[in-house]
C-alpha positions, 0 to 999 in steps of 0.5 A: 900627769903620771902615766904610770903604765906609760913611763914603766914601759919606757923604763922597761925598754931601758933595762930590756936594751941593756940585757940585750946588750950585756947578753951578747958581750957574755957570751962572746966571753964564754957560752957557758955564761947563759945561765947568768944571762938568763938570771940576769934578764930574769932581775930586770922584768918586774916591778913597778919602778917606784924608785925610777918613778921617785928619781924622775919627779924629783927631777921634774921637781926641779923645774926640769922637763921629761927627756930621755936622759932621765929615763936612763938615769931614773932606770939606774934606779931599778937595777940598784933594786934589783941588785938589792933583792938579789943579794937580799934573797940569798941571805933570807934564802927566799925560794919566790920572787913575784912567783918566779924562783929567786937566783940562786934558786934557779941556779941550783935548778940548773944543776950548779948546786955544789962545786963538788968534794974536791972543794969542800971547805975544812969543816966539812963544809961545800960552797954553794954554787948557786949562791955564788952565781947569785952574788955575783949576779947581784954585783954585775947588777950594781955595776950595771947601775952606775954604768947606765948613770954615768952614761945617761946622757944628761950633761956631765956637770949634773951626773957630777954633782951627784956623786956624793949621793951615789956613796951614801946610797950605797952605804946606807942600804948596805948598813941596813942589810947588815943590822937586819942580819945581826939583828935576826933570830936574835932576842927580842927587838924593840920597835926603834932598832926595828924602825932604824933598819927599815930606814936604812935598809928600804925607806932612803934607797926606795924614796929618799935618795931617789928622790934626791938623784933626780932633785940634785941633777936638777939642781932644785935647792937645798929647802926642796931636798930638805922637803924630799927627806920630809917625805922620803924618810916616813914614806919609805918606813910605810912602805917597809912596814906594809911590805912587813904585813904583807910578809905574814898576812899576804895571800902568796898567789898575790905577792909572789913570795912566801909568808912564811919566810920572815917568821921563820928567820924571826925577822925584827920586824916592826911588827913582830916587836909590837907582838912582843910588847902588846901580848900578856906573859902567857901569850908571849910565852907561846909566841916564843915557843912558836918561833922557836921552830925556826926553819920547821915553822909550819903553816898551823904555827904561823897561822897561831902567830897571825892569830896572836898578832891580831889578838893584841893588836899589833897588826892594826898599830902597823896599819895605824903607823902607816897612814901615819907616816903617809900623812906626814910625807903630805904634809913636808910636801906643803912645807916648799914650793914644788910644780903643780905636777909634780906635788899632785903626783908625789902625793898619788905615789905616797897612796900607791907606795905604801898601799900595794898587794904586791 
């Protein structure tokens, strides 16, 4: 069975051998390059690895047993998220991440906010430093995770075969990011186009393509990756609409992060979408007027939208939504013949995932 505990801490030893790695070859490049190193170390000391778990029983799916190839592989998994998150913070301007300063945060309180006048930009405009550092860091990331893949040690046919996903990975996530972006702080947006990007954005790279890198390396079939989307795809949404929740009605001393954020940005939400088609013309007049505060978004103005949340409904469809999509990732896991292991764990992390404070 999954010790969860057990198999965090061997993914952790990973990620902390490659900082130290990489660490050392920056440096040798240049002692100015600490702070990256520093945020770098910082990137890869949190989470649950929910996708390096995902990775590895859908290796273990497969009929293959645990070895320290797939921790690797599995590991590669955390550092596509961790380079994720890091982009993902500098676009949200996020301050907090598990209760730590995001990247570009702590750059800038390490004195690197702004290049200077000598760089200003027509306009008026002065590059952000810290953001760039941060970006940068977000990509050394990504490279890092193709890098730890590539050199897992499984054999080569297997890591071969699963290029094509890597690029589809890739692409989704990236897609995903960008329709939230172009969807932000726009008009209202309905819940569908809210749903499409958290498929994209959060619920394929968080359960489904893990799932399917740690199936395909083990050369399971077509009927059990047919099974893993069954899962992944309804699974990932809960997990993103619990993340959504968490992002207005969490306790920040618990997650880490400000609930403020997503209402500022008026994020398209799932959540936010059903406020809007669930509250009466006057109510949605007030939500309207309340949001438009944007950045200024005080605590007594969200407090009036949580309010206004719960009043219509909205937040329990969420929660109802949820348990919906977690019993459908149940159900596709009887639709194939899967090892007994690995059934009853894959059901376990269908709870734990879309069931979390954190």
């Amino acid at each position: 069975m999954h010790d969860a505990a057990g198999f965090k801490q061997r993914i952790d030893a990973h990620l902390c051998r490659l900082a130290d790695e990489e660490e050392a070859e920056l440096l040798r490049l240049s002692g100015e390059l600490a702070p990256l190193c520093a945020q770098l170390r910082s990137a890869l000391t949190s989470g649950k690895r929910l996708r390096a778990a995902f990775l590895y029983w859908g290796w273990r799916a497969s009929g293959q047993p645990d070895c320290d190839g797939v921790i690797r592989a599995a590991a590669a998994m955390e550092l596509v998220h961790a380079a994720a998150c890091t982009h993902d913070d500098i676009i949200d301007d996020s301050r907090l991440r598990h209760g730590l300063p995001t990247a570009h945060v702590a750059f800038a309180a390490g004195g690197v906010r702004t290049w200077g006048d000598a760089h200003e930009q027509p306009g008026g405009h002065r590059q952000d430093r810290s953001a760039a550092l941060a970006m940068m860091l977000g990509d050394l990331l990504m490279g890092y995770a193709g890098k730890v893949f590539a050199t897992c040690g499984l054999p080569g046919a297997y890591v071969a075969r699963t290029v094509p996903l890597w690029s589809t990975l890739l692409r989704e996530t990236v897609a995903g990011e960008c329709l939230e972006v172009l969807r932000t702080g726009g008009g209202p947006s309905g819940v569908a186009e809210s749903l499409e990007i958290a498929r994209y954005k959060t619920a394929k790279y968080t359960v489904e393509r893990p799932l399917h890198m740690g199936a395909t390396l083990g050369g399971a079939s077509r009927d059990v990756l047919a099974a893993f989307t069954g899962y992944g795809l309804p699974l990932g949404e809960a997990f993103q609409l619990r993340d959504d929740l968490l992002g207005t009605f969490g306790d920040p001393g618990r997650t880490g992060k400000s609930r403020l954020d997503d209402l500022r940005d008026r994020k398209p939400t799932a959540l936010l979408a059903l406020t809007g088609s669930l509250l009466s013309p006057d109510d949605g007049k007030l939500l309207a007027e309340t949001l438009a505060a944007g950045p200024s978004l005080d605590e007594a103005g969200a407090a009036l939208v949580r309010e206004l949340m719960e009043h219509c409904g909205a937040r329990q469809r969420v929660e109802d939504m949820i348990e919906e999509r977690i019993a459908r990732a149940r159900a596709a896991l009887d639709s194939v013949a899967l090892p007994a292991d690995a059934r009853s764990v894959l059901s376990a992390l269908a709870a734990s995932a879309a069931d979390r404070s954190l």
